[in-house]
C-alpha positions in Angstrom: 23.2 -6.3 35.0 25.9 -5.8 32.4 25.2 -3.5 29.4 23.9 -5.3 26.3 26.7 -5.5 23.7 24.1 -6.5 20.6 25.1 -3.7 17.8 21.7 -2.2 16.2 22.0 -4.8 13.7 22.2 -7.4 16.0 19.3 -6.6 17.4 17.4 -6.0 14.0 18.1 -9.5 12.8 16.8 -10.7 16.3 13.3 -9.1 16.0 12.7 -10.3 12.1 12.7 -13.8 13.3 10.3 -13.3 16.0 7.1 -14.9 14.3 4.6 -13.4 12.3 1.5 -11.9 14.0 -2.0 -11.4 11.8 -4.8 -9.8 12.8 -7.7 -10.7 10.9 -10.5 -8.5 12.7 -11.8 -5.1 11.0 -10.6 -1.9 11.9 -13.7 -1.2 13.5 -13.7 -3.9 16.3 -10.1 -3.2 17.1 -11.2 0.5 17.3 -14.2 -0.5 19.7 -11.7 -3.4 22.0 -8.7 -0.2 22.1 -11.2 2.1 22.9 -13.2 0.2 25.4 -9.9 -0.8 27.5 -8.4 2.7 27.2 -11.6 4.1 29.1 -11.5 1.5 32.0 -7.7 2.7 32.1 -8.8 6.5 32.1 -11.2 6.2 34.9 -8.5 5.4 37.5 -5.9 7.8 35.9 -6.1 11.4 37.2 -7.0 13.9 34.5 -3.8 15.6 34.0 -2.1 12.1 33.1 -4.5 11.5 30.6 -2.8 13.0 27.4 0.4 12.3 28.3 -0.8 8.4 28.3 -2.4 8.5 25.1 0.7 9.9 23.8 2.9 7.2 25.0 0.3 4.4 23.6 0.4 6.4 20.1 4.2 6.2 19.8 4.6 2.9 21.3 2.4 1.5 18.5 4.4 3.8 16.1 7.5 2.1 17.4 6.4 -1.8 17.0 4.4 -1.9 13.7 6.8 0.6 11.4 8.5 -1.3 9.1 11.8 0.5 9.6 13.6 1.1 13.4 14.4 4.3 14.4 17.5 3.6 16.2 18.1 2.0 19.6 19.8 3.9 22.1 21.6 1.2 24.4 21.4 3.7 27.8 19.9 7.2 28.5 23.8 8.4 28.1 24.3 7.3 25.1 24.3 9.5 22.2 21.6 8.6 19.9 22.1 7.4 16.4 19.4 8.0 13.5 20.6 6.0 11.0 16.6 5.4 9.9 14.1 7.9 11.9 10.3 8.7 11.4 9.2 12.1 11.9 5.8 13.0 13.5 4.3 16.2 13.2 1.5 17.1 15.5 -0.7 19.8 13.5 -4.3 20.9 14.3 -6.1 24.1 13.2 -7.0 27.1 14.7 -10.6 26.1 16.3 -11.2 24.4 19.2 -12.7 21.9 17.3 -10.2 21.8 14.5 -9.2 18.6 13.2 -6.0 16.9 14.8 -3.8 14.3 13.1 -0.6 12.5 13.1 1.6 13.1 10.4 3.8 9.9 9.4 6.6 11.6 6.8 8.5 8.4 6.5 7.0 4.8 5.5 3.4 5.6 5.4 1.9 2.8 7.0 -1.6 2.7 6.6 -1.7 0.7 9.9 -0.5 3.1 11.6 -1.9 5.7 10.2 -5.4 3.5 11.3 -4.2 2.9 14.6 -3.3 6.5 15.5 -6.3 7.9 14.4 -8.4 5.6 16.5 -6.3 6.8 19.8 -7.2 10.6 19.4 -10.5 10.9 19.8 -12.2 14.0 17.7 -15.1 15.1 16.1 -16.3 14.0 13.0 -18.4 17.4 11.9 -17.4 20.8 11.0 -18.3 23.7 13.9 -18.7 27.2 14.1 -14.7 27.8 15.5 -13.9 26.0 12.1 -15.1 28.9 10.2 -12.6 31.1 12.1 -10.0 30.3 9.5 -12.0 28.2 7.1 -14.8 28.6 4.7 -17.3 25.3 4.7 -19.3 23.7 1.6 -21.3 20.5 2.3 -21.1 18.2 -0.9 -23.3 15.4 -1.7 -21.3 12.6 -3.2 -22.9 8.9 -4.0 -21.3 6.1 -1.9 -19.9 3.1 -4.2 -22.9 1.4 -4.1 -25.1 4.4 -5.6 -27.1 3.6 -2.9 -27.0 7.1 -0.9 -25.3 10.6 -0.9 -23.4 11.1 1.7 -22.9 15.1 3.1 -19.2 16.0 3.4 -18.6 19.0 4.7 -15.2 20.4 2.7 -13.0 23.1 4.3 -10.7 24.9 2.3 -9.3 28.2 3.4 -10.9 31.8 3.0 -10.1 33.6 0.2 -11.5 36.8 0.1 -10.8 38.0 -3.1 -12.9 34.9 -4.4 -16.7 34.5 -4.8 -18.5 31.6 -3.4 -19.1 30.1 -6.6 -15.4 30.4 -7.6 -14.3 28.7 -4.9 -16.7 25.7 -5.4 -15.6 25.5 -9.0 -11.9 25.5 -8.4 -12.5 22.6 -5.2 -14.4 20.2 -7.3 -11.5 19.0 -9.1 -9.8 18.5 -5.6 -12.1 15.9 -4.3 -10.5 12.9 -3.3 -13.9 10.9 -3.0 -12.1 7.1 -3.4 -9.6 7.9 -1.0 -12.9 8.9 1.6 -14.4 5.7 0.7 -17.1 7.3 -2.0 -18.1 6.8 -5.5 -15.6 9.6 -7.4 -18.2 11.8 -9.2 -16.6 15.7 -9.1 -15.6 17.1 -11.4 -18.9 17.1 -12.8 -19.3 16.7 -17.2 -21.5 19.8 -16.7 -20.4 23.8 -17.8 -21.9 25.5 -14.2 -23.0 29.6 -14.5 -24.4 31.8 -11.4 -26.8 34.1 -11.8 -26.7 36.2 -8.4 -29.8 38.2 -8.8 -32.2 35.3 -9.0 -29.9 32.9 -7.0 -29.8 29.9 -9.9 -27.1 27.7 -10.5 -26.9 27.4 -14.6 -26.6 23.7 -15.7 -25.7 23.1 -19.5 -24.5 19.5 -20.3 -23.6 18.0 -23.6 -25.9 16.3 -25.6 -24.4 12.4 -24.8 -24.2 13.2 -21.2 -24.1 10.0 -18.9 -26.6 11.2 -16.4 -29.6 10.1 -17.8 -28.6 6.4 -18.3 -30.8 4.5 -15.4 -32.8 5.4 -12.6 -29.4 5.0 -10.2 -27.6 7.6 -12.4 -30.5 10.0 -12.6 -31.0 10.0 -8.9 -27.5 10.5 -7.9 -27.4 13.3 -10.6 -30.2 15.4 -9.4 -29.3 14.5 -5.6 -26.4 15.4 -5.5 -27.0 18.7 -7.4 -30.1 19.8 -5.1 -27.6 18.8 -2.0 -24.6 20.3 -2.7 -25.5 24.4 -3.2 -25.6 26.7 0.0 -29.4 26.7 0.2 -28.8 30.8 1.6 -27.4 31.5 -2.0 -28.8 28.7 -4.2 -33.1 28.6 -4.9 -33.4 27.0 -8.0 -31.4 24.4 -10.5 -32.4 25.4 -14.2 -31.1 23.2 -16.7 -30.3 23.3 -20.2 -28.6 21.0 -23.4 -25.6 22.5 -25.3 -27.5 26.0 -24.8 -31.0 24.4 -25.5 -33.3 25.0 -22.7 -33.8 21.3 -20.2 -32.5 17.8 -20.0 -34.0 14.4 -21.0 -33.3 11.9 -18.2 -35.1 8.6 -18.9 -37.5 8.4 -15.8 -37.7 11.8 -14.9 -38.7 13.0 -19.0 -37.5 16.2 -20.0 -36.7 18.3 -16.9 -36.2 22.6 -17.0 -35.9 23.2 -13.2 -35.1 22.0 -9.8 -35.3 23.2 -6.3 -32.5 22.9 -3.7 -32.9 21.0 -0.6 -32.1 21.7 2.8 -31.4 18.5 5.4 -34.9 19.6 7.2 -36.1 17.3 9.9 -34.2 14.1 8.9 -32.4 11.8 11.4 -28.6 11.3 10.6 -27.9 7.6 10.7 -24.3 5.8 10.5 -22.9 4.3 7.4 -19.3 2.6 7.5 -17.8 2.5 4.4 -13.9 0.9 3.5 -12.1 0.0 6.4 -12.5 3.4 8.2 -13.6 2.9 11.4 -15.1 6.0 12.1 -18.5 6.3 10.7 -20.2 8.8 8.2 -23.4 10.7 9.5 -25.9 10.4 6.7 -29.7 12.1 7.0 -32.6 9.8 6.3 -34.5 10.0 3.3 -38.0 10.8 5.1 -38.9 13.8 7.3 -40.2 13.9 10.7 -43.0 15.4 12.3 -41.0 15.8 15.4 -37.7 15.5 16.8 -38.9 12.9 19.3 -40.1 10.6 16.0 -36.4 11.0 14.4 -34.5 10.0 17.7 -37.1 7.2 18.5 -36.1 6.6 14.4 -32.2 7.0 14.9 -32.0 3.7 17.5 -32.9 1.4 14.4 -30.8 0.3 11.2 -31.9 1.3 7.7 -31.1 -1.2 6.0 -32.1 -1.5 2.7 -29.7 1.8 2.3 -27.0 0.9 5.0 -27.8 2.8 7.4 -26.9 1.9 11.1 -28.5 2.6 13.9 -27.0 6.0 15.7 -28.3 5.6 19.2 -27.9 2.7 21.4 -31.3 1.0 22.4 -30.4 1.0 26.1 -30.0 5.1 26.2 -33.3 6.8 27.8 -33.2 10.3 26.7 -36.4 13.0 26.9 -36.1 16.3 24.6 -37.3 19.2 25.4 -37.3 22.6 24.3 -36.0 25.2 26.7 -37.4 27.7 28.1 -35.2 30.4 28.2 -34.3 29.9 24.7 -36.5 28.8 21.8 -33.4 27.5 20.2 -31.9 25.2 22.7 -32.8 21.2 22.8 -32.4 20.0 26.1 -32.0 16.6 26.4 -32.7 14.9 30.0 -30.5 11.5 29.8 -32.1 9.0 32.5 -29.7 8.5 35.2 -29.0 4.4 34.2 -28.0 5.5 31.2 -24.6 5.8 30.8 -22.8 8.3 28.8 -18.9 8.2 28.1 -16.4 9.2 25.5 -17.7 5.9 23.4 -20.8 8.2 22.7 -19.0 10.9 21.2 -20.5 9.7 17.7 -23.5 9.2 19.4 -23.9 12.3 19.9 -23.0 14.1 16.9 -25.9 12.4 15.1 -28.0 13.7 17.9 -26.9 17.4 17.3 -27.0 16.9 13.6 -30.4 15.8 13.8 -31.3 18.5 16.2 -29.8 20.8 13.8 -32.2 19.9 10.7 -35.0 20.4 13.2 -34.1 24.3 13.3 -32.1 24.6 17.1 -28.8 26.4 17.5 -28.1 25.0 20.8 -27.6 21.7 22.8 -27.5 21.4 27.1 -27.5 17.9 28.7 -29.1 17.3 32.1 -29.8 14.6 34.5 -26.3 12.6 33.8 -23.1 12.5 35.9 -20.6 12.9 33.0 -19.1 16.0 32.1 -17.1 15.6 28.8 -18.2 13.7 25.9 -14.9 13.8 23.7 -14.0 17.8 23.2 -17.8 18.6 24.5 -18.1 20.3 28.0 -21.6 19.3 29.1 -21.5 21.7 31.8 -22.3 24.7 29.3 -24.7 24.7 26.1 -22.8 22.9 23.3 -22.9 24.8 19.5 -24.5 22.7 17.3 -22.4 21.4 14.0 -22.0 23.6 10.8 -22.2 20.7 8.9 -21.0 17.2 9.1 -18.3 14.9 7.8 -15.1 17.2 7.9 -12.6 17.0 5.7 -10.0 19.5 4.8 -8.6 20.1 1.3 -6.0 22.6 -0.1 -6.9 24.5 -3.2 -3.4 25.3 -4.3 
């Protein structure tokens, strides 16, 4: 066959008239059909082709949906010309579990940027290897709908020479909460104080502060503040008016004091929000007596709030504690009931919930896989720090 003698712009002309092709479907279904296919494909691929695979399906999407072409090299002898190129930078952090992503420098499509992420399949929490290089502060934030808070748990790096309480004043400000898909609330219209000794967070607002207008706004206010201390340092909320001692919020009254919460025997739920396909683990509102209640709990929607179901119906799990360790959930998965890497959110609601019920620890018996996602389930599995990861820099 004779070589081509199209020039680049030949061939650039030649691909804007092929037609148009639209894809009406949500991320989230084109997530599930992508993901579904690439597992059939994985079954019958040996392991060590695996990544280099999903690599080739990552950059071939890359190569037909950016908007600008990266050069064409007419034969593998040819010296290649760059007259427009896209960069990709592969970073990820220290941990094993450390968040990894695809960096387009050039054109920014958020298609891509979509697509990509959907490929590489990673955790959604934070873990304890996180806090090798990171220091973690779960954050309540209202979703758009002031419906629910939604948990994030924010990494920004250690700083040594700075308290706790410095370091959540200075990330505040950062929080990108419309760009997650949340209601942006931080910075708060509040002046914030820490009294050490009696472990109080100081809350003085002004006296036409916003959070008392409506049972919707006074929720979210005192949620979010009873959510989003570290419960080890943080007892009690005390509140005060331009220096005056409490806060009138219309249903509440006149309020001096709150207690923080802790995400104690809740079941964490899915909630989808924008067009991000992966999903948000959120607890429930009510407490269980038992872990076996929350799970039973977990396999049906809430959805008055928007909550999704987190477990499929057709899963037969038992829990047990085990015996050898007090704080290790065993769960015994019935052998019809197929686990796979299309689980992998699955089963960070599972530990999440297992968490709030007071385990460190998490070993799966009775099924044939081995790997959910990152997880080996040949070994115990460390349960999540906290979940909904996202990484911020302070400076």
């Amino acid at each position: 066959m004779g070589k081509s003698r199209l020039s680049d712009k030949d061939l650039e002309d030649l691909l804007r008239e092929l037609p148009k092709v639209n894809d009406n479907r949500h991320p989230r279904e084109i997530y599930r059909n992508i993901s579904r296919n690439k597992e059939k494909r994985r079954r019958s691929l040996p392991t060590w082709l695996i990544p280099g695979v999903a690599t080739g399906i990552v950059l071939l999407l890359i190569f037909i949906l950016s908007p600008q072409l990266t050069g064409i090299h007419d034969t593998a002898s040819d010296n290649s010309r760059n007259d427009s190129s896209t960069s990709i930078e592969n970073k990820s952090t220290d941990s094993e579990y450390g968040a990894k992503k695809l960096e387009i420098s050039e054109g920014n499509d958020q298609q891509i940027n979509e697509l990509t992420a959907m490929l590489v399949e990673e955790p959604s929490a934070v873990y304890p290897e996180d806090l090798n290089v990171y220091q973690a502060f779960t954050i309540a934030i209202p979703d758009p709908n002031a419906l629910l808070t939604v948990p994030v748990t924010v990494l920004i790096e250690k700083m040594e020479e700075k308290t706790w309480f410095e370091l959540f004043e200075e990330m505040m400000p950062k929080l990108t909460e419309e760009k997650w898909g949340l209601a942006e609330y931080f910075p708060l219209d509040v002046n914030l104080s820490y009294d050490q000794a009696s472990e109080t967070v100081l809350v003085d607002v002004p006296a036409n502060h916003q959070y008392g207008h409506g049972s919707a706004a006074e929720t979210m206010f005192t949620k979010t503040l009873q959510e989003s201390f570290p419960n080890e340092k943080v007892k009690t909320i005390k509140f005060t008016t331009e220096g005056k001692k409490g806060i009138v919020l219309g249903n509440y009254g006149e309020i001096y004091e709150l207690q923080t919460e802790e995400y104690q025997n809740r079941a964490y739920y899915f909630t989808y929000l924008g067009s991000n396909p992966r999903p948000y683990m959120v607890p429930s509102e009510q407490k269980f007596a038992s872990i076996m209640e929350a799970y039973s709990a977990m396999e049906k929607d809430e959805a008055e709030l928007g909550l999704q179901a987190s477990i499929p119906t057709g899963i037969k799990m038992d829990f047990t504690t085990a015996e050898d360790d007090a704080q290790t959930l065993i769960i015994k998965v019935a052998e019809e009931s197929a686990l796979d890497n299309q689980f992998l959110y699955n089963f960070e609601a599972i530990m999440l919930t297992a968490k709030s019920f007071g385990y460190d620890k998490i070993r799966v018996e009775g099924q044939g896989i081995e790997q959910i996602g990152p997880f080996s389930l040949t070994e115990d599995v460390l349960l999540p720090v906290g979940p909904n990861k996202k990484l911020i820099q302070l400076n």
